[in-house]
C-alpha positions as CSV (number, residue, x, y, z in Angstrom):
1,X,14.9,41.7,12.2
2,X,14.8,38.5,14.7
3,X,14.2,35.4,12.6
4,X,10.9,33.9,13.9
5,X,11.5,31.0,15.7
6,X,9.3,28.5,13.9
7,X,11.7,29.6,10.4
8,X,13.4,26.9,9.6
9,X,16.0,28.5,7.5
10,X,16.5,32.5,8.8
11,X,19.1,32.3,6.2
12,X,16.1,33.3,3.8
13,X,15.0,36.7,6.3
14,X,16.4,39.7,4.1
15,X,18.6,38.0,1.9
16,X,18.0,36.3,-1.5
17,X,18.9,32.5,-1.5
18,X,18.9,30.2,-4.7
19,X,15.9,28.0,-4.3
20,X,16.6,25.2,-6.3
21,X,20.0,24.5,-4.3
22,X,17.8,24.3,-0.2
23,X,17.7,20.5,-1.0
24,X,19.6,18.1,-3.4
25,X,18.1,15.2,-5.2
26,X,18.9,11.7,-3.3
27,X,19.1,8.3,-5.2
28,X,15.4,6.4,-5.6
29,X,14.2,9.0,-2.9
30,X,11.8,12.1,-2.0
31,X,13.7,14.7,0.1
32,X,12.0,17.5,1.6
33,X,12.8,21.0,3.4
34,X,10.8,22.9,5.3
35,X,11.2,26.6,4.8
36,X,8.6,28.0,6.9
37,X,6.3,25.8,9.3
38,X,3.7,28.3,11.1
39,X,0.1,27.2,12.2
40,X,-1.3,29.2,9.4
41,X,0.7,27.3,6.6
42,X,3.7,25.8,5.6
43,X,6.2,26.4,2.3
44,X,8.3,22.7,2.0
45,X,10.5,22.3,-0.9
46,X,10.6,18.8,-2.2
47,X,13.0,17.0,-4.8
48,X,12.0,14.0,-6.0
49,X,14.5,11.0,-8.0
50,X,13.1,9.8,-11.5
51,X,10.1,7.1,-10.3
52,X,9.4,8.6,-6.8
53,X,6.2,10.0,-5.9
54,X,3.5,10.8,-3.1
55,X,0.7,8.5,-3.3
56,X,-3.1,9.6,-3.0
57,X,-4.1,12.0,-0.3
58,X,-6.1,15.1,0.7
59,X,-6.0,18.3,2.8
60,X,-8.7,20.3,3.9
61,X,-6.9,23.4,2.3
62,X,-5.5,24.4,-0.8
63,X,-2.1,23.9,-2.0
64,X,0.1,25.5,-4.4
65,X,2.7,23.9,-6.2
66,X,5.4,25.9,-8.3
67,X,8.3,23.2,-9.9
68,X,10.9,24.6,-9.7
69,X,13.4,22.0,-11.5
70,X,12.1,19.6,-14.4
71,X,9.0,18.8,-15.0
72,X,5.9,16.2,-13.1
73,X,2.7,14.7,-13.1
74,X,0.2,15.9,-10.7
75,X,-2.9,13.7,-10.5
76,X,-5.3,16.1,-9.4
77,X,-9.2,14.5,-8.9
78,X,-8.0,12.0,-11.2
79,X,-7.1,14.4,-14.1
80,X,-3.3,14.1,-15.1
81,X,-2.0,17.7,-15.1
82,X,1.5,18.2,-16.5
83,X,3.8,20.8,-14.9
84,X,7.4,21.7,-15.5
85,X,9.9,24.2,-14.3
86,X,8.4,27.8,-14.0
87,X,4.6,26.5,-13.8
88,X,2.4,26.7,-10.6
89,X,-0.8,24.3,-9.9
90,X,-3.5,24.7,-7.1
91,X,-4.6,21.6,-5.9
92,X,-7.9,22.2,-4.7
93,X,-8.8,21.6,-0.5
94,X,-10.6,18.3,0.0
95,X,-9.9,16.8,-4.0
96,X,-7.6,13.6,-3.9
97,X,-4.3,14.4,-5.6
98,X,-1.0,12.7,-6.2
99,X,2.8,13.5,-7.6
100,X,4.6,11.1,-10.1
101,X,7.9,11.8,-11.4
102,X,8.7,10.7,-14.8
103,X,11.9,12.7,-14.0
104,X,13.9,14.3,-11.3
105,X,12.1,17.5,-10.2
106,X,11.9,20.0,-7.7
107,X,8.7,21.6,-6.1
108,X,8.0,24.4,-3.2
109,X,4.8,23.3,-1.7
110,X,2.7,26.0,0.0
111,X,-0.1,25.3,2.4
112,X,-2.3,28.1,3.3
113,X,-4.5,26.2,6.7
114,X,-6.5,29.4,7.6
């Protein structure tokens, strides 16, 4: 199988690859990894240092989030929603939303745009 040229990583076609270690934490940063960026949707992996965050925004689509290291704060239409390690949120198209970490965490971010 050809990897698709808008794959970011083919490493990931047919093989099983440890999530968690596609992007390291950085120092007082957010550092993110696209693993798949097609028209229809992207899935970006994100790690974000203790006191980092993304600041108040919308999309005209839904996005699932599934941490996949430590735990965070997902403001969600101005409802704190607690997530950690294992969990998955929807964040609903066209509701404001924001990420706070307390802690170091991980997330994979899927966009579905269709």
């Amino acid at each position: 199988m050809k990897p698709d040229k808008n794959t970011v990583l083919p490493s990931c076609i047919a093989n099983a690859v440890n999530l968690a270690g596609l992007v390291e934490y950085a120092a007082d940063s957010v550092v993110s990894k696209t693993i798949i960026d097609k028209s229809v949707g992207t899935v970006t992996l994100f790690a974000f240092d203790a006191g980092q965050g993304l600041s108040e925004h919308q999309t005209p689509y839904d996005a699932l989030v599934q941490i996949v290291d430590g735990s965070a704060i997902l403001i969600i239409g101005g409802k704190d929603v607690n997530a950690s390690a294992g969990q998955i949120v929807v964040m609903p198209a066209n509701v404001p939303h924001a990420v706070q970490a307390k802690e170091r965490f991980k997330m994979l971010l899927i966009m579905i745009k269709a």
